[in-house]
C-alpha positions as CSV (number, residue, x, y, z in Angstrom):
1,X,45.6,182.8,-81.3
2,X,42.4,181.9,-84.2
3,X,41.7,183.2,-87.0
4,X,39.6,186.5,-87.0
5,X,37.7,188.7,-89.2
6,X,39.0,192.0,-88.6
7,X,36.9,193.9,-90.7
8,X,33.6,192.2,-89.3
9,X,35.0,193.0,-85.9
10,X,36.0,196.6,-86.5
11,X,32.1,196.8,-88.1
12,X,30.7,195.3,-84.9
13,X,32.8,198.2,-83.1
14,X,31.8,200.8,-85.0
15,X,28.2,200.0,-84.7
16,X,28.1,199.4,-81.1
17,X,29.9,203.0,-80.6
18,X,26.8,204.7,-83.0
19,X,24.9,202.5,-81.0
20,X,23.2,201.0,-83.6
21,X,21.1,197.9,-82.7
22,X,22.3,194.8,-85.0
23,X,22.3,191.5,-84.7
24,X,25.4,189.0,-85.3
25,X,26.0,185.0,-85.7
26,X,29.9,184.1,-85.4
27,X,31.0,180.6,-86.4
28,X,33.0,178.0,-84.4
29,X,35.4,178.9,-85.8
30,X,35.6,182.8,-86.1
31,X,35.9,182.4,-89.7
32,X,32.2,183.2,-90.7
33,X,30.4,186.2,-89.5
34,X,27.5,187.4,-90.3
35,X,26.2,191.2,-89.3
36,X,22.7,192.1,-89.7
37,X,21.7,195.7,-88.4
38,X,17.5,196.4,-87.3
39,X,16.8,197.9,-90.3
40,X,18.2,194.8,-92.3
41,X,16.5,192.3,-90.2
42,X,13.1,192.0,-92.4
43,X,14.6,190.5,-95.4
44,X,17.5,189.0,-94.2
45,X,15.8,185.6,-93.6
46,X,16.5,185.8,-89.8
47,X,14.1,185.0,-87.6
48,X,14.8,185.7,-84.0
49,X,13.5,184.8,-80.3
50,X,15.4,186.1,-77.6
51,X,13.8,187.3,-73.5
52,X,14.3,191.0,-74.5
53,X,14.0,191.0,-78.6
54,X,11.5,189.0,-81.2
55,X,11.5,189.5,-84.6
56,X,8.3,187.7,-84.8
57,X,4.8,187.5,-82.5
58,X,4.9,184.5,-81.6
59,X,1.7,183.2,-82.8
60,X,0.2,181.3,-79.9
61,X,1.7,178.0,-80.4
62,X,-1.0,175.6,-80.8
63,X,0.0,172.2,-79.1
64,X,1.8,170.0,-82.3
65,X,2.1,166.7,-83.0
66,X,5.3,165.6,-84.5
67,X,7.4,162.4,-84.5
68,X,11.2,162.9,-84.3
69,X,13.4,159.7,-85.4
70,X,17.0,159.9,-84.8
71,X,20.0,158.1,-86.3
72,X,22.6,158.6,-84.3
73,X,26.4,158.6,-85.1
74,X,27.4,154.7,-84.4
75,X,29.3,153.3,-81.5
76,X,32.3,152.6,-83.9
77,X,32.7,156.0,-85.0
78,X,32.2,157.8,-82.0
79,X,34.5,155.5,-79.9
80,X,37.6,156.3,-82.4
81,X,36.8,160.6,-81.7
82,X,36.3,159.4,-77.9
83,X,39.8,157.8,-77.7
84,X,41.8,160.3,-79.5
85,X,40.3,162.6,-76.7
86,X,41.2,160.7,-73.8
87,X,44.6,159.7,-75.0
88,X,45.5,163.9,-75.6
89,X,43.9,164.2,-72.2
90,X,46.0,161.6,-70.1
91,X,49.1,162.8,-72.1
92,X,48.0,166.6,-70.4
93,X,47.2,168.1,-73.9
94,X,44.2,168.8,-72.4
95,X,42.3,168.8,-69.4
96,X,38.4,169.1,-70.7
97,X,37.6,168.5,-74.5
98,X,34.4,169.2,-75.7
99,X,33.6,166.4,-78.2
100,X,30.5,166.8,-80.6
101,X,28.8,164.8,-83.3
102,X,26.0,165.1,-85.6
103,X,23.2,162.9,-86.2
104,X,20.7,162.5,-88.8
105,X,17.1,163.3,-88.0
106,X,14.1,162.7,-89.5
107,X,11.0,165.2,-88.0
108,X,7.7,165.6,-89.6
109,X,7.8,169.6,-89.0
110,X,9.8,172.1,-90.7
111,X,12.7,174.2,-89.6
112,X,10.3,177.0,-89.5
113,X,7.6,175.5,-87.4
114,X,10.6,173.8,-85.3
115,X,10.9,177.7,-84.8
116,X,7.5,178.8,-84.0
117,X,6.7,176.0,-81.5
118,X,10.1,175.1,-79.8
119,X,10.2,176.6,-76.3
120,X,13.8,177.5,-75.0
121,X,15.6,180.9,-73.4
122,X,17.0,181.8,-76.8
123,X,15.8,180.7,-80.3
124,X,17.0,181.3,-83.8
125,X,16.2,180.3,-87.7
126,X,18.3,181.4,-90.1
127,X,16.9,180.8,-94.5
128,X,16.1,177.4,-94.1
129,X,19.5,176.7,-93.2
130,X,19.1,176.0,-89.4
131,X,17.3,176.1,-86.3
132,X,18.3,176.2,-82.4
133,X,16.9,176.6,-79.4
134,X,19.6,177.0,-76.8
135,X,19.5,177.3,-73.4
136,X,22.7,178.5,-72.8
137,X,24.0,182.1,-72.2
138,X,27.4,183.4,-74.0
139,X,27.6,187.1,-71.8
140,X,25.4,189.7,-71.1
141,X,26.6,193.6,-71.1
142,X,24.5,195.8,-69.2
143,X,25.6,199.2,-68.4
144,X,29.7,198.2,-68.9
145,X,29.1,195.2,-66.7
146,X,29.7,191.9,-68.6
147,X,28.6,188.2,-67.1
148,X,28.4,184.8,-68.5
149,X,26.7,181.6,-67.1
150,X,28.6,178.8,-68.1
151,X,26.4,175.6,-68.2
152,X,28.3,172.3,-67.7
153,X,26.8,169.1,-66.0
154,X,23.2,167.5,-66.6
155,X,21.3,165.0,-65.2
156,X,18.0,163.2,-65.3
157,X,15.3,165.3,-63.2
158,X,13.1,161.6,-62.9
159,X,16.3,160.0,-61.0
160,X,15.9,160.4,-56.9
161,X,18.2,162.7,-55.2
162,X,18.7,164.0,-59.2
163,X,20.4,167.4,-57.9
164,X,22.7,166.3,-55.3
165,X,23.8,163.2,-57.3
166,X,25.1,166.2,-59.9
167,X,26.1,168.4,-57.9
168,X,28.8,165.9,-55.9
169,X,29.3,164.0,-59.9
170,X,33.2,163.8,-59.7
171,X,33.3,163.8,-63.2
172,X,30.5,166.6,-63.8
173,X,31.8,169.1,-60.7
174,X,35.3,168.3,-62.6
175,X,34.0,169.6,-65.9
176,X,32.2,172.5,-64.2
177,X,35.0,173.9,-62.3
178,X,37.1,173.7,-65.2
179,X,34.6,175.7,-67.7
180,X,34.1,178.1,-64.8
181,X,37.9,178.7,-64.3
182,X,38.4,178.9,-67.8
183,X,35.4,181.9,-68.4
184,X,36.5,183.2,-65.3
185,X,40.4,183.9,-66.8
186,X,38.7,184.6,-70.0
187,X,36.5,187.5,-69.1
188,X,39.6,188.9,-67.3
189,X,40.7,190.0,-70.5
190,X,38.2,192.1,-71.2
191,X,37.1,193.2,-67.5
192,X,38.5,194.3,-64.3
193,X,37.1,192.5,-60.9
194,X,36.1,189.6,-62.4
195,X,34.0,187.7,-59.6
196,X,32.2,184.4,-59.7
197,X,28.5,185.6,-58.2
198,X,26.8,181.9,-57.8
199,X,28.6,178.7,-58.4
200,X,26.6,175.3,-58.8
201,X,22.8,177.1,-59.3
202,X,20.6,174.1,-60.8
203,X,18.7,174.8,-63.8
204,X,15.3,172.6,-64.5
205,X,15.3,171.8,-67.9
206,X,12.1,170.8,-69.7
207,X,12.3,168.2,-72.6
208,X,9.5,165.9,-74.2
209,X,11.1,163.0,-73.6
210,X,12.8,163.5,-69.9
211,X,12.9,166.3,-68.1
212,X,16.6,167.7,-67.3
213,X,18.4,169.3,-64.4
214,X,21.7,171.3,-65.8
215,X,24.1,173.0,-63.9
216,X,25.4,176.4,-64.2
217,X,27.4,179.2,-62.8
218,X,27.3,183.2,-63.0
219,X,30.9,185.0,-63.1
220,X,30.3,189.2,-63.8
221,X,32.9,191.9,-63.9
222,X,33.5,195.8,-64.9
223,X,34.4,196.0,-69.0
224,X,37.8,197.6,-68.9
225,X,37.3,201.3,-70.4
226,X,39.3,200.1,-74.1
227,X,36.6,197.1,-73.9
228,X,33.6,199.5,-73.3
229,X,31.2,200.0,-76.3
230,X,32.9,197.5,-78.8
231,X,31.1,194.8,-78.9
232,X,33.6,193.3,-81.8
233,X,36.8,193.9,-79.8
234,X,35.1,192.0,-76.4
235,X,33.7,188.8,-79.1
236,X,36.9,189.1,-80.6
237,X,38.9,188.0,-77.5
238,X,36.5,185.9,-75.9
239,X,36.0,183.1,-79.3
240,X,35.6,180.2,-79.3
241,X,33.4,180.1,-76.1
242,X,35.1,177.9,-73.5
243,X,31.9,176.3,-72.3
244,X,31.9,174.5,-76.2
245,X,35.6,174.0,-76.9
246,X,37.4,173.2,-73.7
247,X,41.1,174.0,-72.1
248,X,43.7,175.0,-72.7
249,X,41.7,176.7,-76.0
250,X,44.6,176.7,-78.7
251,X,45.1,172.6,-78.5
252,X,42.0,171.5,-77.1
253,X,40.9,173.1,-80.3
254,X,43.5,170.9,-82.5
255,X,42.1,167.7,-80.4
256,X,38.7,168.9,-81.2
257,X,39.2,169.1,-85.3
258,X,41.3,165.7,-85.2
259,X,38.7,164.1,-83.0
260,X,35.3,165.1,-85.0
261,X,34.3,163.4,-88.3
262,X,32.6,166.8,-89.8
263,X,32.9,170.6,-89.7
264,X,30.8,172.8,-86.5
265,X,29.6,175.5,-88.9
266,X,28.1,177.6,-87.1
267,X,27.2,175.0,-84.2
268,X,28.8,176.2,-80.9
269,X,29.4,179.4,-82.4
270,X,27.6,182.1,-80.5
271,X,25.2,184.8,-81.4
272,X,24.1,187.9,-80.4
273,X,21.6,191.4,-80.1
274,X,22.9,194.8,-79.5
275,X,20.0,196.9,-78.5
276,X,22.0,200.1,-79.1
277,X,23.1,200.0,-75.4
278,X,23.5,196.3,-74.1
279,X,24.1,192.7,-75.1
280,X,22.4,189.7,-75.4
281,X,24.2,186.8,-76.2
282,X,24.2,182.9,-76.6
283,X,26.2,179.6,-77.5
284,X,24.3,178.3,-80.7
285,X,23.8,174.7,-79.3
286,X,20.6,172.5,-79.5
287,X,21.3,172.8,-83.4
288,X,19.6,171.4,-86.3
289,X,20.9,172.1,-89.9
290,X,19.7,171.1,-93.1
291,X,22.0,169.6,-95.9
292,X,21.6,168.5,-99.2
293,X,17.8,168.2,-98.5
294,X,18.5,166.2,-94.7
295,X,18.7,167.3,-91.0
296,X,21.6,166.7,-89.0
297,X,21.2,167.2,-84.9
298,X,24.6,168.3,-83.8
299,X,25.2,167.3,-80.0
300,X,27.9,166.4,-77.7
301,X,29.1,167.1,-74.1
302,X,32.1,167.4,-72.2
303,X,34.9,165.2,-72.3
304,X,37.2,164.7,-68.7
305,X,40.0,162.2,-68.0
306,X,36.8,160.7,-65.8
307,X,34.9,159.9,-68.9
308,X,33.4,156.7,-69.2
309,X,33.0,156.1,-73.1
310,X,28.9,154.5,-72.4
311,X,27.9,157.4,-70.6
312,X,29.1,160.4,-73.0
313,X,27.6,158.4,-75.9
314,X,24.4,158.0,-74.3
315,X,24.5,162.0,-73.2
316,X,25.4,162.6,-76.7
317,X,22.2,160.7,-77.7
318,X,20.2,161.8,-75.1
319,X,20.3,165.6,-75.9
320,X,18.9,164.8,-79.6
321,X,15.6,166.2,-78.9
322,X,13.2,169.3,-79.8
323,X,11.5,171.2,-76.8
324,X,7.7,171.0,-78.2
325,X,5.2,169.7,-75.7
């Protein structure tokens, strides 16, 4: 259905079966993989802070001024991506497209201090090639049991009512039933009773600028026994994550590369630590990346056939932001 890496996959299966800890970083794409085992980790340029593994102490982060100017992508340019979504998705191409863009960004920190003092669930620098801090979780495997929380739907926390104003969204309930049906059928690939445990849970989100209220969902079931310990074979079947791409994957996926004026990398691409024994994994979003000497803030959202143009660009805008406060 995508491209794969084989090899990296049949690495990532070996490994998990000697249950050797490793770290990996897959593209958007699943053309780009990148394997990095604990005894690698020192030198590799990686620095990594996850709930249950750190690479670093994170020195106590001393409060940190900094002043973050952004230049978004222009109305123009993201209306022409916005309508060659809608049209594919009231012709039925697709029912949700996620639709992304990047920004230029001008912070007086760098990526390695973004790093130190960012605070989110899962953060990663990689050289000084980019930084994330993501809140969102791919799938856990603990003990043969895999889950995933898909996150779909976010609103201001300041606005009254904030959480039942999401939760009865038409257009964000839309967009959240369809990532959780879509993970739902995905994870039943790779594991047998596939249940969704909690549907809707609201998520408080703290940002500099506004604080957030994001919705998410938690769907668990048993790996199936040719699934268990292969941690390549399960990533291998589950890329692209749904939560990033949309559905039906294969042409939401062609919308998606027609639709976006420059290439994900390895934004939305997911990443993960193998402890030797269970998985910790996330979506790479909240993504900055430096080119040719700039920063670009990748962002986006969710794209339904009840998307109003205004309020996707401003979300798109909105979610250019670095959690230091």
């Amino acid at each position: 259905m995508f491209p794969s890496h084989h090899a990296s996959f049949d690495r990532m299966d070996e490994l998990s079966q000697q249950k050797v800890p490793f770290f990996f970083m897959i593209d958007f794409l699943v053309e780009n993989i990148e394997i990095i085992t604990e005894g690698e980790i020192q030198n590799s340029g990686l620095f990594v802070d996850f709930p249950n593994f750190k690479t670093i102490n994170s020195m106590e982060a001393k409060a940190v001024k900094f002043h973050l100017e952004s230049f978004p992508e222009n109305e123009e340019t993201y209306r022409k991506g916005f309508e060659l979504v809608q049209k594919n998705l009231k012709l039925g191409n697709s029912y949700l497209t996620n639709f992304t863009c990047r920004s230029e960004i001008k912070i007086n920190l760098t990526l390695k201090e973004i790093f130190l003092h960012s605070k989110a669930k899962y953060k990663v620098l990689y050289k000084d090639d980019f930084v994330f801090f993501s809140p969102e979780i791919f799938v856990e495997i603990i003990d043969q049991q895999i889950s995933t929380h898909p996150m779909k739907g976010t609103i201001d926390a300041s606005i009254e009512n904030a959480v039942e104003i999401l939760k009865n969204d038409e257009k964000e309930k839309a967009e959240h039933y369809t990532v959780v049906d879509l993970l739902r059928n995905d994870l039943s690939m790779v594991a047998n009773g596939v249940k969704l445990d909690e549907f809707q849970r609201i998520d408080f989100l703290k940002a500099p600028q506004k604080d957030l209220y994001a919705m998410s969902s938690e769907i668990s079931g048993k790996l199936k026994p040719e699934f268990q310990n292969k941690i390549g074979s399960v990533m291998k079947m589950l890329l692209p994550a749904g939560s990033i791409l949309g559905a039906p994957k294969p042409k939401t996926l062609e919308i998606i590369r027609a639709a976006e004026n420059y290439e994900r990398g390895f934004y939305t691409g997911v990443c993960g630590w193998f402890d030797g024994e269970n998985l910790d994994s996330c979506v790479m979003i909240r993504f900055i990346e430096k080119e040719n000497g700039k920063l670009f803030f990748k962002s986006g959202g969710g794209i339904t056939h009840l998307s109003k143009f205004a309020d996707e660009y401003e979300e798109m805008k909105n979610k250019i932001y670095v959690p230091i406060y």
